[in-house]
C-alpha positions as CSV (number, residue, x, y, z in Angstrom):
1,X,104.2,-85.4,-165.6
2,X,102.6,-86.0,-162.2
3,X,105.2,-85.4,-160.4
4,X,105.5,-82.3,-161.4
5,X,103.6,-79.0,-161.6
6,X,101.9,-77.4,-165.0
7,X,104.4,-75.8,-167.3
8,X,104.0,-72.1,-166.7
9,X,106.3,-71.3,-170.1
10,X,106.7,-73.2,-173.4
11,X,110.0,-74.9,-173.2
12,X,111.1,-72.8,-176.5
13,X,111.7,-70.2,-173.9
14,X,114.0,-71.5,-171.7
15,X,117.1,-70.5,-172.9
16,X,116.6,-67.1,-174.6
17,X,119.6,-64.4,-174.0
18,X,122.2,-65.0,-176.7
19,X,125.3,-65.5,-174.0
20,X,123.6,-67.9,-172.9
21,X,122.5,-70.0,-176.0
22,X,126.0,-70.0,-177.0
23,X,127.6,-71.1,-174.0
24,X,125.0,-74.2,-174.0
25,X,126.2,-75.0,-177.3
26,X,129.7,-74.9,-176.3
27,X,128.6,-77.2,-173.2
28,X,129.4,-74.5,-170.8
29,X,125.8,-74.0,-169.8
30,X,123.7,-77.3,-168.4
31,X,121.3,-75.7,-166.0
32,X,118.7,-73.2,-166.3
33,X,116.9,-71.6,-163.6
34,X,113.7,-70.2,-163.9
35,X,110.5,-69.1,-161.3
36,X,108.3,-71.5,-163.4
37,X,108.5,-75.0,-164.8
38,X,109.9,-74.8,-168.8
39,X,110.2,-78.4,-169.7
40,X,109.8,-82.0,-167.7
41,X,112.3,-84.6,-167.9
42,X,113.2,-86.3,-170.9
43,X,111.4,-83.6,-173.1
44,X,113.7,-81.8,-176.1
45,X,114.3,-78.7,-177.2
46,X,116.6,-76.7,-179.7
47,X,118.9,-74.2,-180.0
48,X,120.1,-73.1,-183.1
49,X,119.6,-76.3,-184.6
50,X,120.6,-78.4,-182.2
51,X,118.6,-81.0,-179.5
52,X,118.8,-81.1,-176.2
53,X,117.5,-83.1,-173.7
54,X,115.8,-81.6,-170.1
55,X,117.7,-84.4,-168.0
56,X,116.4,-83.1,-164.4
57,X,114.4,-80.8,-162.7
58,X,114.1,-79.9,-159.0
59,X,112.8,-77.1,-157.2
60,X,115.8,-74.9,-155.2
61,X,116.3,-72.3,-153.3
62,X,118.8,-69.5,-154.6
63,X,120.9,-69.7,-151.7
64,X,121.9,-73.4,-152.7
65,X,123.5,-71.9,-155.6
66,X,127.5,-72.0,-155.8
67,X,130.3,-71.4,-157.6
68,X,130.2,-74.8,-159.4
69,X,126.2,-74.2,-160.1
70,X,127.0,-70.7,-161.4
71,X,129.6,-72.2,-164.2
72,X,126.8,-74.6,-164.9
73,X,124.3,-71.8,-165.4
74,X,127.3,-70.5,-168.1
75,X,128.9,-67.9,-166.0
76,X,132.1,-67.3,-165.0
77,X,130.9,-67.0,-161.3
78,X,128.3,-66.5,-158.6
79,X,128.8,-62.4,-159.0
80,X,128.5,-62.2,-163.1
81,X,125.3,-64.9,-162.6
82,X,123.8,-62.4,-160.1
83,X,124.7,-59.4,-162.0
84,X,122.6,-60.2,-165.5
85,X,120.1,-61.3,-163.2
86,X,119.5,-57.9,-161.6
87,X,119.6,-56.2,-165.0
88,X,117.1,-58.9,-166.9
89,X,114.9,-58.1,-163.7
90,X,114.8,-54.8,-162.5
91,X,114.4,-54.1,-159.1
92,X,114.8,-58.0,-157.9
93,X,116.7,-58.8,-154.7
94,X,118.7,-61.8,-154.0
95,X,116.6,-63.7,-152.1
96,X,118.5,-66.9,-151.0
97,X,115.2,-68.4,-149.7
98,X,113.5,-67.8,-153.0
99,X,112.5,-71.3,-154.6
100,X,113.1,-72.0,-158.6
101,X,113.0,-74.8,-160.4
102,X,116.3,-76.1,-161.6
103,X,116.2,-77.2,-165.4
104,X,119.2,-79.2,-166.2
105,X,120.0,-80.7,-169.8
106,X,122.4,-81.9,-171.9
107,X,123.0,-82.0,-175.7
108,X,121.8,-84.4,-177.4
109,X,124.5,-86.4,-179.9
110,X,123.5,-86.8,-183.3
């Protein structure tokens, strides 16, 4: 994946709280930010039993996020997203100017 940097994380680990495995296999959640790159385009993973396929990746800034990107991330808004952020990582601020790569995937049909 040249266009891309070195995985810093096995792709098993991208989705990990429990929320937020089950809203990806509702469909509710298609994005998944994280400092580091998971998973490239095109590479699978599984939840529960299920496949899904990484269908982008792009390096953002948090203060591109939205409402709309929130849902996508499985919340219910901006607020709640920020909120389990702050308690999974203790003492992080919002930094709207902080770059993340921007996993985004899709289920894969059977």
């Amino acid at each position: 994946m040249s266009d891309y940097p070195e995985k810093t994380c096995s792709i098993d680990r991208l989705v990990r709280h429990a929320m937020l495995v089950r809203s990806a296999l509702k469909g509710e959640k298609t994005e998944q930010r994280r400092n580091g790159v998971y998973g490239y385009p095109g590479e699978l993973f599984e939840l529960d039993g299920e496949s899904f396929e990484i269908t982008s990746l792009t390096h953002d800034r948090l203060g591109d996020m939205g409402e709309v990107e929130a849902r996508k991330e499985g919340f219910e808004d901006l607020d709640a997203y920020k909120s389990l952020i702050a308690r999974m990582h203790k003492g992080m601020e919002w930094d709207p100017e902080h770059l993340v790569w921007v996993h985004r995937f899709q289920l894969v049909s059977a």
